[in-house]
C-alpha positions as CSV (number, residue, x, y, z in Angstrom):
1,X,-4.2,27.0,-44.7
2,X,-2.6,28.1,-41.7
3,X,-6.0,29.7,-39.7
4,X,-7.6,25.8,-41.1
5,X,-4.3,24.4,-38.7
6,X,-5.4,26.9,-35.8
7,X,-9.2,25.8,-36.5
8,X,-8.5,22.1,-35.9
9,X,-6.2,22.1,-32.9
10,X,-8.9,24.6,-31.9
11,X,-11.2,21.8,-32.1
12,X,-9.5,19.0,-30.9
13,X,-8.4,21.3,-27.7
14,X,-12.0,21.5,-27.0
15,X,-13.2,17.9,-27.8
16,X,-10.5,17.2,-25.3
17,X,-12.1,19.2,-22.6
18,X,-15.6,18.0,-23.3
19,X,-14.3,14.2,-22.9
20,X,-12.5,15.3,-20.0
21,X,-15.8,16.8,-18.2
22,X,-17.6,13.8,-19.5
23,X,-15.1,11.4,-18.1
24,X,-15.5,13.2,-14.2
25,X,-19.5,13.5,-14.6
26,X,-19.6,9.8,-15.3
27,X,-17.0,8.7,-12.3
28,X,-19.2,10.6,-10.1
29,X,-22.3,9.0,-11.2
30,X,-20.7,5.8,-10.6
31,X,-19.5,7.2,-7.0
32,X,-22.8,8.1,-6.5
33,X,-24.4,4.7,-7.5
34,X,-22.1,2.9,-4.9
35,X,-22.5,4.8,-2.8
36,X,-26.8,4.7,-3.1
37,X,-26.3,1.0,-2.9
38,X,-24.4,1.1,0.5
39,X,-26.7,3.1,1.8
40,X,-29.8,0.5,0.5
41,X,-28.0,-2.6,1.8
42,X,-27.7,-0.5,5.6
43,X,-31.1,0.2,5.2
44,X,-32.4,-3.6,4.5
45,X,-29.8,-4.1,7.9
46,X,-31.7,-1.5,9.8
47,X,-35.1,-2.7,8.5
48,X,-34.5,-5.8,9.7
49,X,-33.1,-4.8,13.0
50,X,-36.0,-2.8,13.7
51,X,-38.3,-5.5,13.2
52,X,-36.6,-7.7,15.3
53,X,-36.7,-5.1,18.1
54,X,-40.6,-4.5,17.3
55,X,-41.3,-8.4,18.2
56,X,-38.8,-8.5,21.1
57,X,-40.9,-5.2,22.2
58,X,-44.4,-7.8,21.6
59,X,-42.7,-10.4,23.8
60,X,-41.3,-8.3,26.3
61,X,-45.1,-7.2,27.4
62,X,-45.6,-11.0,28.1
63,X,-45.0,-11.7,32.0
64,X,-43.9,-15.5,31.1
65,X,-41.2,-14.2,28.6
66,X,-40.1,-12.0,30.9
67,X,-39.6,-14.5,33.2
68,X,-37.7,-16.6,31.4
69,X,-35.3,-14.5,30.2
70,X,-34.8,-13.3,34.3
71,X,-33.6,-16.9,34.6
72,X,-31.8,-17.6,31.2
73,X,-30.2,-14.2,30.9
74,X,-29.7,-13.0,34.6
75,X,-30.1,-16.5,36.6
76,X,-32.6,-15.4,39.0
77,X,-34.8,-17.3,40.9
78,X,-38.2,-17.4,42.6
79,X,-38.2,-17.4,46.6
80,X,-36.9,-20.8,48.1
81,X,-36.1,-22.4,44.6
82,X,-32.4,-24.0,43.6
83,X,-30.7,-23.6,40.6
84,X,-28.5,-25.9,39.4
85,X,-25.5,-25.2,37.2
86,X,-23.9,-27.9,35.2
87,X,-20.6,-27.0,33.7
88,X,-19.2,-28.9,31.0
């Protein structure tokens, strides 16, 4: 009767751990998951970014874009033309 006692506590000691190494193994999984998703959603960011860039890189090759963001961006000029300002 007694070694039966030992056999069960035994047993129960062990089911213990096993839940135990389950219960980590699955919160790391789920770390892991979250993680994978973060990662996913910064690389949809960076995708986009990047095509963004690629078409600003098309444009940029364009002499009349380039112009226009020379006045927009930096206010410049050609020879012997005005620019006006109006401020709100």
């Amino acid at each position: 009767m007694r070694a039966r006692k030992i056999f069960l506590i035994v047993v129960i000691i062990e089911a213990a751990v096993i839940f135990l190494y389950a219960a980590k193994a699955y919160y790391i999984v789920s770390q892991s998951r979250q993680e994978v998703r973060k990662v996913e959603e910064k690389l949809a960011q960076l995708e986009l970014e990047n095509k963004r860039l690629r078409e600003e890189a098309v444009k940029a090759k364009d002499p009349f874009y380039l112009e226009k963001l020379a006045r927009e961006k930096l206010g410049l000029a050609k020879k012997n033309e005005i620019i006006y300002k109006i401020v709100p």
